[in-house]
C-alpha positions in Angstrom: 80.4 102.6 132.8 77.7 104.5 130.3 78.5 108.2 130.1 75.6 108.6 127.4 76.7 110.6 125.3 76.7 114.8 124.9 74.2 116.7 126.7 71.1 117.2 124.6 72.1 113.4 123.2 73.6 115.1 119.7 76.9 112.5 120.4 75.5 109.4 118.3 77.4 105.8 119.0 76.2 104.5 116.0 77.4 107.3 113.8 81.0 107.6 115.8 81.3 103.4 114.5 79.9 104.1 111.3 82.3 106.7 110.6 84.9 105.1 112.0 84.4 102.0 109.9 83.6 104.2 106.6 87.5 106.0 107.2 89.2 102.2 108.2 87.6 100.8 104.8 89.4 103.4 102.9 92.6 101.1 102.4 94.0 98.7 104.2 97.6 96.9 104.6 98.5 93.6 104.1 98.2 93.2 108.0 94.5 94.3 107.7 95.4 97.9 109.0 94.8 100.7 108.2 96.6 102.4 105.3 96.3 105.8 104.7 99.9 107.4 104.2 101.2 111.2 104.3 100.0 113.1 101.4 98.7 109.9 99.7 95.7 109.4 97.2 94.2 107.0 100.4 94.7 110.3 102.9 92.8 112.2 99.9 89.8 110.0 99.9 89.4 110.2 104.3 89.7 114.0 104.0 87.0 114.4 101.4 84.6 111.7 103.2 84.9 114.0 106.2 84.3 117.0 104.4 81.2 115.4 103.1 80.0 115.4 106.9 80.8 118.5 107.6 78.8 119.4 104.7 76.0 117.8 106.1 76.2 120.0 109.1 76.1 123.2 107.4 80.1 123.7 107.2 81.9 125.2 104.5 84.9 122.6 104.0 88.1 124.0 102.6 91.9 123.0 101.9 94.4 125.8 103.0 98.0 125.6 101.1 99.1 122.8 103.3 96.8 120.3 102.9 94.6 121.1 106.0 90.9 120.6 106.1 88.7 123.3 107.5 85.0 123.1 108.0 83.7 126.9 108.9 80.7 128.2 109.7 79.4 130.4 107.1 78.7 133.5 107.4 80.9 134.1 110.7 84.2 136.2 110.4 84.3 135.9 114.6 86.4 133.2 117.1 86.1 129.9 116.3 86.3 126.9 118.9 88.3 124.6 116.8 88.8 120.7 117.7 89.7 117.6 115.3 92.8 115.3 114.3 93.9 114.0 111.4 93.1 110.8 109.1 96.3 110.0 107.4 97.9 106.3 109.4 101.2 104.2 110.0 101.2 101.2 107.7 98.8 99.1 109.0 97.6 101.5 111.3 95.0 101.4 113.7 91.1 102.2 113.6 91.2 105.0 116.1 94.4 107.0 115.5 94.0 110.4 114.4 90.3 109.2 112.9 88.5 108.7 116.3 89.6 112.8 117.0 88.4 113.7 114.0 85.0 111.9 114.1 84.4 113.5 117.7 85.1 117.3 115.8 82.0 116.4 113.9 80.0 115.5 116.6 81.2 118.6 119.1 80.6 120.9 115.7 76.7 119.1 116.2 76.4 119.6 119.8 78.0 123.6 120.3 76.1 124.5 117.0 73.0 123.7 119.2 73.6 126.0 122.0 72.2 129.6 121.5 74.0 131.7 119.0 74.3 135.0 120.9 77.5 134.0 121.4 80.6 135.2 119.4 82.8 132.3 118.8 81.4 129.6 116.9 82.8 125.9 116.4 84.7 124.8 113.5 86.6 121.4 112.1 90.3 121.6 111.7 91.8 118.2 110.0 95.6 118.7 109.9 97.1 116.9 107.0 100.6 114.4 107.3 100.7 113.5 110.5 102.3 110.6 110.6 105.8 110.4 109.8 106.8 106.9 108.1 106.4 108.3 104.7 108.8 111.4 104.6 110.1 110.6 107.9 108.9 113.6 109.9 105.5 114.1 111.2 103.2 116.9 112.0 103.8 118.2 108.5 100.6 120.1 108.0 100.1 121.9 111.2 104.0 122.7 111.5 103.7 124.4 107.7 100.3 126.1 109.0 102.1 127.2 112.1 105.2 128.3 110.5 107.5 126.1 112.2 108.4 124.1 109.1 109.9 126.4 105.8 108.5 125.4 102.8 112.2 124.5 101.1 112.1 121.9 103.9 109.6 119.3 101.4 111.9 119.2 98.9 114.6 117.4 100.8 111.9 115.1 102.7 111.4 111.8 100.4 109.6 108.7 100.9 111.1 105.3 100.2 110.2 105.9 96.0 112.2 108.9 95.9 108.7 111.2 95.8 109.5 114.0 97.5 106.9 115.6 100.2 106.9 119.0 98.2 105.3 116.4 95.1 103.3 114.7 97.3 101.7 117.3 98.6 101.2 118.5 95.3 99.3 115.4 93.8 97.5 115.1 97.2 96.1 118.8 96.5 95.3 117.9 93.1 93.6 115.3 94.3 91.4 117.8 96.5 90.7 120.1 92.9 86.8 119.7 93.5 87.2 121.5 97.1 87.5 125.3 97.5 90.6 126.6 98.8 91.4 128.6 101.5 94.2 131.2 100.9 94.4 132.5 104.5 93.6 130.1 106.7 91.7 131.4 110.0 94.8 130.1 112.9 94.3 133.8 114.4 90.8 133.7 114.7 90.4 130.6 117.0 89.8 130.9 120.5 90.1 127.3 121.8 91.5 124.2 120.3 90.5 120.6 121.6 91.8 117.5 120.2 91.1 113.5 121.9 93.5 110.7 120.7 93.5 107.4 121.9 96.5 106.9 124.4 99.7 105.6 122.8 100.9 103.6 125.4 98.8 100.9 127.6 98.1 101.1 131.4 96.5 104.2 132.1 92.6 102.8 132.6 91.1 107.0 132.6 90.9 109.9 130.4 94.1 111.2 130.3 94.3 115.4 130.0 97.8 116.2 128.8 99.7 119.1 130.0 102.9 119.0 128.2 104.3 117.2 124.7 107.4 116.4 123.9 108.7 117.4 120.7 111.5 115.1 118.8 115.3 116.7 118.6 117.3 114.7 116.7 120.9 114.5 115.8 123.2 112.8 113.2 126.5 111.8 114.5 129.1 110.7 111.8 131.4 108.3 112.7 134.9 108.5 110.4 137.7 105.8 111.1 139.9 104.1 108.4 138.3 101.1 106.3 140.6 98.5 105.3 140.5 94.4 104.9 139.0 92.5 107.5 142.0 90.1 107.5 145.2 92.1 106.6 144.6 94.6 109.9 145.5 93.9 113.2 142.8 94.8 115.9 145.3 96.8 117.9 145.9 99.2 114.1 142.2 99.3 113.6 140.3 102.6 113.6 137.1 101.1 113.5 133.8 103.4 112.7 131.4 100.2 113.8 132.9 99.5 117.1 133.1 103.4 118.0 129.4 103.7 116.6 128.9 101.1 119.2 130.2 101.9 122.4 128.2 105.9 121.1 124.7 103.2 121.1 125.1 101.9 124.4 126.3 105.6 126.1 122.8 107.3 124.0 121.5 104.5 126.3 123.2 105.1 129.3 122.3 108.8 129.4 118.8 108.6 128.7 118.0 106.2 131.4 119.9 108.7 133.8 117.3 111.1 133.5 113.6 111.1 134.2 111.3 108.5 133.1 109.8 110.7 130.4 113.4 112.1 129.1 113.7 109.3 126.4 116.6 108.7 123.2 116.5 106.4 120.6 119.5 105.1 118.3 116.9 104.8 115.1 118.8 104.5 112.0 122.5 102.9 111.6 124.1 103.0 107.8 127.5 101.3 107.7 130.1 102.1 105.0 131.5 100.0 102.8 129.1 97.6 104.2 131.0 94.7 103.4 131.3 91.6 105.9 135.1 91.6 105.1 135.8 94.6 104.9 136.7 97.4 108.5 134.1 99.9 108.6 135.0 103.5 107.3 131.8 105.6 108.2 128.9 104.9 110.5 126.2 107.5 110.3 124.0 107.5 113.6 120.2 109.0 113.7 119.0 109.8 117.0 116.0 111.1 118.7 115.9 112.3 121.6 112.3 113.5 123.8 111.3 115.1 126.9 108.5 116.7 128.2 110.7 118.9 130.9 113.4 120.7 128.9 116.0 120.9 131.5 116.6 117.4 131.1 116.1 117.5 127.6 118.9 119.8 127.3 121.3 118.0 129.7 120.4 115.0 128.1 121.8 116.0 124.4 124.9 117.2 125.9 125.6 114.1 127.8 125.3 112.4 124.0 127.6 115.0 122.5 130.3 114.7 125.1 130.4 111.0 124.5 130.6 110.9 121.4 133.5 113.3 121.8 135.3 110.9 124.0 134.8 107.9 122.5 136.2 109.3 119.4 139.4 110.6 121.1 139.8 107.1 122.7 139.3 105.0 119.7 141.2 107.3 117.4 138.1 108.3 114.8 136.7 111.8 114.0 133.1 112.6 115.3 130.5 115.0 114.0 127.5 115.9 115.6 124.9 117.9 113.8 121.4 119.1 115.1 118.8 117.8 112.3 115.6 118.7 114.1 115.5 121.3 117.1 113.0 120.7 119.5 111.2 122.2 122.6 108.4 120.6 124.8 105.3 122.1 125.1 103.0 123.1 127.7 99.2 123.0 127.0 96.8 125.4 128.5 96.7 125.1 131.9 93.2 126.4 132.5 91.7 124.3 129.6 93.2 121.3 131.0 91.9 122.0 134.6 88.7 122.5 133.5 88.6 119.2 131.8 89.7 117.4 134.7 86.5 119.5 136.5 84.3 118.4 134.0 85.6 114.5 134.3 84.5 115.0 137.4 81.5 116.2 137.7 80.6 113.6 135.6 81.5 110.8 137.6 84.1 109.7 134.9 88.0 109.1 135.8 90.6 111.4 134.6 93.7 112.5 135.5 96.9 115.0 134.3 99.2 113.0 132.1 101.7 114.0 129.5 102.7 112.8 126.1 105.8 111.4 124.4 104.4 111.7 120.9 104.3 114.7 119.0 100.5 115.8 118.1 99.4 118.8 115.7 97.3 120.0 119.2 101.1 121.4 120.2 102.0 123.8 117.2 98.3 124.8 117.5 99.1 126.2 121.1 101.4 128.7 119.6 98.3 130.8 118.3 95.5 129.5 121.0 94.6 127.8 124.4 94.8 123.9 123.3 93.6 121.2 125.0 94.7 117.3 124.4 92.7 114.3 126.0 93.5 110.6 125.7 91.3 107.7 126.4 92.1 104.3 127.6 93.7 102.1 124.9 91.7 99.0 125.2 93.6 96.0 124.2 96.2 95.5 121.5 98.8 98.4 120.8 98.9 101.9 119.1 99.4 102.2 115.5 98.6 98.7 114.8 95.6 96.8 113.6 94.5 95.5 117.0 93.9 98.8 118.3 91.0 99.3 120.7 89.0 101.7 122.4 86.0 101.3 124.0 82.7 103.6 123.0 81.8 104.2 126.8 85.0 106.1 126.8 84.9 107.7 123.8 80.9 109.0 124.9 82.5 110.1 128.3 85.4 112.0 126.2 83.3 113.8 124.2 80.7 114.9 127.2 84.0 116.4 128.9 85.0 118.1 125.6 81.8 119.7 124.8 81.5 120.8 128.5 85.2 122.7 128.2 84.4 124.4 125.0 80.8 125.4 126.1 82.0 128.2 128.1 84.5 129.3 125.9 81.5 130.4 123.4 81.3 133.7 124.7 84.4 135.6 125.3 
């Protein structure tokens, strides 16, 4: 189905795949992916290619203190209608991720700049930087340090796998931005509307999906603290075994997420046994865990189901417990009148949408603190998210932008 493109034809498919090829060129893994980590020289080069574009559309491109691209209309101190991702990837990332939003900024900035300017709100770019969150392992850095929900003394104790700290990173990343202005006080108060597309994360869905609520990641770290001792020496019936109790705590993380609704998910990501010797009992098992929902009754019921049996299956087995909260976190809801007018606009456009929600975290959902904020996914096409083999069809990604430029039209005027 051909949705050609914005009204007025300013939405380009040729420029969308040229720009989309220029960011996936950038650097690539050794799976042929895209490469572009947190706060890396790679992330650098994406953010000043787009800031090139934005040029070329009469933008003034900044960095604020986090790393964040904004392109701003000159001259204007009013609203802005902000929209845009992010262009940092997963190792061998995929093509669309987080570019494909941004590209689409560019070419809503194009089509709203058109429209008469007797209107006070004018639209903007806002590229959020470190995103992803394999590097320091936690995402959403840049738009949680522009919101305020991530304290600056936080990037000192987040460190990739060569010991660089994020509070360094960010450093070199902004030194590697010198040749852009800065922007001291960046303009979150002053936007009216926020829009953001991203290609779905999980197959199936074969419509434009307009999100209502994102989950946010709460994690714990459980410590698991028996009595080590050698694997021969100790009968099993003596043993206070850290390993076996950090096991029966895996399967009952298990147990109590699939008790709850399908979208109430919890994860057992990280295990590190100590001694970690094959002949020796384990002493100390640390457990990571993440834990998501987009409904935070079951959210909540769901974390104390995990703390309670932990509690008991450290009674039974004779080993001491802790459980410590590492990362609160508290679903979000979108706007609700943004969102329905999406689904209008899908509509009266003949294309195929429908209310959905989301399991990954997006920057669109820290934005929302300060402004109405709208997320849209299209149909993954082929493949799987965050890898190489990625797809998305350009029909779709026309249609998304028609609905898109449709919402924010009417919010030009206040």
């Amino acid at each position: 189905q051909r949705h050609g493109g914005l009204s007025g034809g300013v939405a380009d498919a040729g420029r969308i795949a040229d720009r989309l090829e220029q960011l996936w060129q950038i650097a690539r893994g050794p799976a042929g992916g895209a490469d572009r980590p947190a706060y890396s020289a790679a992330e650098a080069r994406a953010t000043r290619l787009v800031a090139g574009w934005a040029a070329e559309l009469g933008l003034r491109a900044a960095i604020d203190p986090y790393g964040n691209l904004w392109a701003l209309p000159p001259e204007h101190n009013g609203a802005l209608l902000t929209s845009g991702s992010h262009v940092d990837t997963v190792p061998d990332g995929g093509r669309y991720d987080g570019a494909l939003g941004t590209v689409l900024g560019l070419e809503l900035v194009a089509e709203l700049t058109a429209e008469p300017a007797d209107g006070n709100a004018r639209p903007a770019l806002l590229v959020c930087a470190a995103e992803e969150a394999p590097r320091f392992g936690a995402g959403t850095v840049g738009s949680r340090l522009l919101a305020g929900l991530l304290p600056e003394s936080e990037l000192d104790g987040l460190h990739d796998a060569h010991g660089v700290s994020a509070a360094r990173a960010r450093e070199e990343y902004l030194g590697a931005l010198s040749d852009l202005p800065r922007l001291d006080r960046p303009p979150l108060h002053r936007i009216r509307a926020h829009a953001e597309v991203h290609v779905a994360l999980r197959a199936g869905p074969d419509e434009l999906g307009v999100v209502t609520r994102v989950a946010a990641p709460r994690r714990l770290e459980i410590v698991v603290s028996g009595e080590a001792g050698h694997a021969g020496e100790i009968g099993m019936e003596e043993r206070r075994d850290a390993l076996a109790a950090a096991a029966e705590i895996v399967l009952a993380v298990e147990a109590a997420a699939r008790a709850e609704p399908r979208p109430t998910v919890a994860t057992v990501g990280t295990l590190a046994v100590s001694p970690g010797a094959v002949s020796v009992i384990p002493g100390e098992v640390r457990l990571g865990i993440d834990m998501r929902g987009v409904e935070a009754e079951p959210l909540d019921r769901l974390e104390q189901t995990i703390r309670e049996a932990v509690q008991a299956t450290g009674a039974r087995r004779r080993v001491e417990t802790r459980t410590t909260l590492t990362r609160g976190g508290t679903p979000v809801a979108l706007d609700a009148e943004l969102a329905a007018q999406a689904l209008a606009a899908a509509s009266a456009r003949g294309i195929t949408a429908a209310e959905t929600w989301s399991g990954a975290g997006h920057d669109v959902q820290h934005i929302a603190g300060y402004a109405p904020a709208l997320l849209v996914f299209i149909p993954l096409r082929g493949g799987q998210s965050h890898t190489p083999q990625e797809g998305a069809d350009m029909s779709d990604i026309l249609g998304v932008a028609d609905v898109i430029a449709d919402v924010m039209r009417t919010k030009l005027i206040g």
